[in-house]
C-alpha positions as CSV (number, residue, x, y, z in Angstrom):
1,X,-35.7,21.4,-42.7
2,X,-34.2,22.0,-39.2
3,X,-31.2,20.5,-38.6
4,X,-30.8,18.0,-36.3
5,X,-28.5,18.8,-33.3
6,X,-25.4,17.0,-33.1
7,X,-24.8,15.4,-29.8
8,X,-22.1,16.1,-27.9
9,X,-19.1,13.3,-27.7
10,X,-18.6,11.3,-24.3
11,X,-15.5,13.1,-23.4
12,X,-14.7,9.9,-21.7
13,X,-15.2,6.6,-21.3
14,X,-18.3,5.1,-18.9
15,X,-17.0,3.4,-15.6
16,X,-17.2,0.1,-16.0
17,X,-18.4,-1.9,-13.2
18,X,-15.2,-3.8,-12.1
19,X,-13.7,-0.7,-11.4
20,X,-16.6,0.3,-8.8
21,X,-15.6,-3.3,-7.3
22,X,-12.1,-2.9,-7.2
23,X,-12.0,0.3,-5.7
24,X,-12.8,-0.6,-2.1
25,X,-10.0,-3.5,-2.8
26,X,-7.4,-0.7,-3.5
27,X,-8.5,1.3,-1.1
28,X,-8.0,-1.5,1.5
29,X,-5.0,-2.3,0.2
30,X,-3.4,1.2,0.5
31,X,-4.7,1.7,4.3
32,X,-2.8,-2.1,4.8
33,X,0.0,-0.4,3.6
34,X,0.4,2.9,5.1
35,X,-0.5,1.1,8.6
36,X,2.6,-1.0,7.6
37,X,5.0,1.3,6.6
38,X,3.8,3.6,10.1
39,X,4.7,0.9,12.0
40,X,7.3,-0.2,10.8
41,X,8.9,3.6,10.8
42,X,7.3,3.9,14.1
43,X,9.6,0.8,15.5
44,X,12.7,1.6,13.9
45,X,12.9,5.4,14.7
46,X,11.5,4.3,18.8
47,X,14.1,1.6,19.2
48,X,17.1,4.4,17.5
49,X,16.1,7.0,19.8
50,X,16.1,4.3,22.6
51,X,19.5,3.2,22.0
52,X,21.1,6.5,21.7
53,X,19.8,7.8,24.7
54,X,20.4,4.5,26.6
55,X,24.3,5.5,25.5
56,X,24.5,8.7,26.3
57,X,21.9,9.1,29.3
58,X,21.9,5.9,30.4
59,X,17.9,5.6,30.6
60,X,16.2,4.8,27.3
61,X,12.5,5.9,27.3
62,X,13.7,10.1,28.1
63,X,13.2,11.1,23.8
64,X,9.7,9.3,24.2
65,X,9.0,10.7,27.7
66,X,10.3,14.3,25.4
67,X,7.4,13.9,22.7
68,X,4.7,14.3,25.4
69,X,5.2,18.2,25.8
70,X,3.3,18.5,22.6
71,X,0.1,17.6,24.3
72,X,1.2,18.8,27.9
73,X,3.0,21.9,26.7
74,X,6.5,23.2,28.6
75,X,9.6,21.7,28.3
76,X,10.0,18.5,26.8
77,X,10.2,16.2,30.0
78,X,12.9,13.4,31.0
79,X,10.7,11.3,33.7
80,X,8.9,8.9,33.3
81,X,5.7,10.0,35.0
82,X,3.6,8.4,37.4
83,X,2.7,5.1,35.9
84,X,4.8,6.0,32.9
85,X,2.5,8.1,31.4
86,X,5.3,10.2,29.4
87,X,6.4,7.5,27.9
88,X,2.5,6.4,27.0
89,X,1.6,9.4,25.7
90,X,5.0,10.0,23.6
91,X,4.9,6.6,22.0
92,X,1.0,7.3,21.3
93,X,2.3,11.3,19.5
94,X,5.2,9.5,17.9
95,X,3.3,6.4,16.4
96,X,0.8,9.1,14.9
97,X,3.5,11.2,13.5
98,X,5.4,8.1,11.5
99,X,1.9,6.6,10.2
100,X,1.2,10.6,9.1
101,X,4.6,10.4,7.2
102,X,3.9,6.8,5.9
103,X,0.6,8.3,4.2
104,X,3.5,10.8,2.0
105,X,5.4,8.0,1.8
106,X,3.4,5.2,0.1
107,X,1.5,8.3,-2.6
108,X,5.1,9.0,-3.4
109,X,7.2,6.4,-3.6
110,X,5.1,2.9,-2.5
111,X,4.9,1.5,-6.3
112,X,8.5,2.3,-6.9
113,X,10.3,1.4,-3.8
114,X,8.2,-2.4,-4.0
115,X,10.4,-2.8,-7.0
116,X,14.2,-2.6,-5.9
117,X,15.8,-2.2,-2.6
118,X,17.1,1.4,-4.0
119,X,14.0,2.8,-4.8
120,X,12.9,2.3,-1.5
121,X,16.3,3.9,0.0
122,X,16.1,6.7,-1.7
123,X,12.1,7.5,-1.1
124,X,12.3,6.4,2.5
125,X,15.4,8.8,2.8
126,X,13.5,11.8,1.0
127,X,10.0,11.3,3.7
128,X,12.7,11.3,6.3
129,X,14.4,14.4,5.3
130,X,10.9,15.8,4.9
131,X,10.0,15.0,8.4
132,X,13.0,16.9,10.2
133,X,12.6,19.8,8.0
134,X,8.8,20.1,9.4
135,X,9.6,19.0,12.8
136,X,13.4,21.7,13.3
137,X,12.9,24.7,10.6
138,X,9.0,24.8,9.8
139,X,6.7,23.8,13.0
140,X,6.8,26.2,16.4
141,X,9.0,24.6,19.4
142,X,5.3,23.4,21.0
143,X,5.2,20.4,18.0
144,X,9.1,19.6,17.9
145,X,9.6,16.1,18.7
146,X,11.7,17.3,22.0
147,X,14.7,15.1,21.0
148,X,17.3,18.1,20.9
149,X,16.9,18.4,25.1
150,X,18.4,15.0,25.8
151,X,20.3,13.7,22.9
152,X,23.2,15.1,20.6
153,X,22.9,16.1,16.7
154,X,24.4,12.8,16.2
155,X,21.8,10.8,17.9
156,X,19.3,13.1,15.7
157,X,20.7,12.4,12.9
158,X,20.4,8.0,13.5
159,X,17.0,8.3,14.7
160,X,15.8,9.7,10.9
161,X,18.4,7.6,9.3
162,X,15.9,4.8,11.2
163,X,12.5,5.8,10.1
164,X,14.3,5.9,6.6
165,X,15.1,2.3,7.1
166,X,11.5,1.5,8.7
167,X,10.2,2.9,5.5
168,X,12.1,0.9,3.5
169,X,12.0,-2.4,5.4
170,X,8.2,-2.0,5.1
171,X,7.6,-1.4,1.4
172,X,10.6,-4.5,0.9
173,X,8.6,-6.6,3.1
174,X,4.9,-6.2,1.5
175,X,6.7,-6.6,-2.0
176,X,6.1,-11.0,-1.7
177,X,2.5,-10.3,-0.4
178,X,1.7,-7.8,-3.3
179,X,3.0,-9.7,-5.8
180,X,0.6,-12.8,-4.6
181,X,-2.1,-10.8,-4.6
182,X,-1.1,-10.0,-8.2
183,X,-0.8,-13.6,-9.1
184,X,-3.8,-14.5,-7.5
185,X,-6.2,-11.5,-9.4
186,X,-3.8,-13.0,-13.0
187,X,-5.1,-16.7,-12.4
188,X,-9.2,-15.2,-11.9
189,X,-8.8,-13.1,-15.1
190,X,-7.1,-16.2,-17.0
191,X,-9.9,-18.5,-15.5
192,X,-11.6,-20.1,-18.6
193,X,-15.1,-19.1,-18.9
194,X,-17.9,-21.9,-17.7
195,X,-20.2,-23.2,-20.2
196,X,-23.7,-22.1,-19.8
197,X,-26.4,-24.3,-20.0
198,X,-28.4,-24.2,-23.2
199,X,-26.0,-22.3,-25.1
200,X,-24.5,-23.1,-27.8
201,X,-22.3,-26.0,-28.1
202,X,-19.2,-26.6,-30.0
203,X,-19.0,-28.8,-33.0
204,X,-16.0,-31.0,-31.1
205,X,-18.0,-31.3,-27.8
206,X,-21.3,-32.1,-30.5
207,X,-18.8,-34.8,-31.8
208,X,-18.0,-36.5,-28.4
209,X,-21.2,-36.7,-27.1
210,X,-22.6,-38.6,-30.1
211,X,-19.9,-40.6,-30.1
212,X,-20.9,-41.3,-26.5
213,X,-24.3,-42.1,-27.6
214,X,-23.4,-44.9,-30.4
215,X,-24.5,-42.7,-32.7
216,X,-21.9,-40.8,-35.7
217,X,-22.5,-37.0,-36.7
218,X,-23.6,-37.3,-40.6
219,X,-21.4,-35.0,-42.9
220,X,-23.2,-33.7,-45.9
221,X,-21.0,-33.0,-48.9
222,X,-21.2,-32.0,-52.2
223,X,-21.0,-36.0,-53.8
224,X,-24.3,-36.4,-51.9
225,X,-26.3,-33.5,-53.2
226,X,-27.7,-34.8,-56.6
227,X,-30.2,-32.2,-58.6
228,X,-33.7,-33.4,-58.3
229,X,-35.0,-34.1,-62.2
230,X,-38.5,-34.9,-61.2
């Protein structure tokens, strides 16, 4: 006799079709999120660098009008440009740059910091620290954001401080609107099912509707079954 070959075991379990479904969902859900988080980084960091250089240069858009030597190349510029197209273009660089850093920040630390206004400290802190160790010590002097020409170390340091706190402000804010969403899949998954037609029916619901009828269900016990002696 040949032996019969032994198939192999599933070395895991078959996708079940929910998951498909819910995949887009999550995936949605993440994008929401990172566009969030980038813009809320985006605001905080833009408004910081505004303020500082308001104080110390008395005109606020010259750290934008900076960023747009990335794509022009040179020295990071101070103007304006004709119909403030520094400023355009360096808001445009810079609200790319925070929703790149957003991405890191919500695979890293999104879950946690929705849970406690720490969490989301301390991982909006760590992307920020992140982002000026790329941006001083890693990347060429072409793709530095062009702060350093026109504000002080000081100013530097409150404009990363404030795309810490844009982080964090973001992942505290869509914390409510996660948690409905939560609520919302709970109550569908606790749904009781809908009776089909034709199934079977309970014995209570069999009771009521003869009841309903004028009729009584007959019980059948053991008293009532005599031995046939014919």
């Amino acid at each position: 006799m040949q032996r019969q070959r032994k198939r192999p075991a599933r070395r895991y379990l078959p996708e079940l079709p929910g998951d498909r479904q819910d995949r887009p969902r999550h995936r949605r859900r993440l994008i929401g999120r990172v566009l969030l988080s980038g813009a809320f980084a985006a605001a905080a960091s833009a408004a910081a660098a505004a303020l500082c250089s308001r104080v110390e240069n008395r005109h606020a858009e010259r750290p934008l009008n900076a960023i747009a030597h990335i794509y022009d190349g040179g020295a990071p510029p101070a103007r304006d440009g004709r119909n403030r197209r520094n400023t355009f273009v360096g808001l445009g660089l810079h609200t790319g740059a925070s929703l790149w850093w957003a991405a890191f920040f919500e695979g890293l630390f999104g879950r946690r910091a929705r849970r406690g206004t720490r969490q989301a400290l301390l991982g909006g802190a760590t992307v920020a620290a992140m982002a000026y160790v790329v941006d001083y010590h890693i990347v060429g002097r072409r793709f530095r954001p062009g702060f350093e020409a026109h504000l002080s170390r000081r100013s530097l340091l409150a404009i990363y401080a404030a795309l810490a706190a844009g982080f964090a402000a973001a992942a505290r804010s869509s914390r409510l609107h996660h948690h409905e969403i939560e609520d919302g899949d709970e109550r569908g998954e606790r749904r009781p099912a809908e009776p089909r037609p034709g199934g079977a029916v309970a014995p209570e619901q069999r009771r009521q509707r003869l009841a309903a009828l004028g009729g009584e269900p007959r019980h059948v016990g053991h008293s009532n079954l005599q031995p046939d002696h014919r």
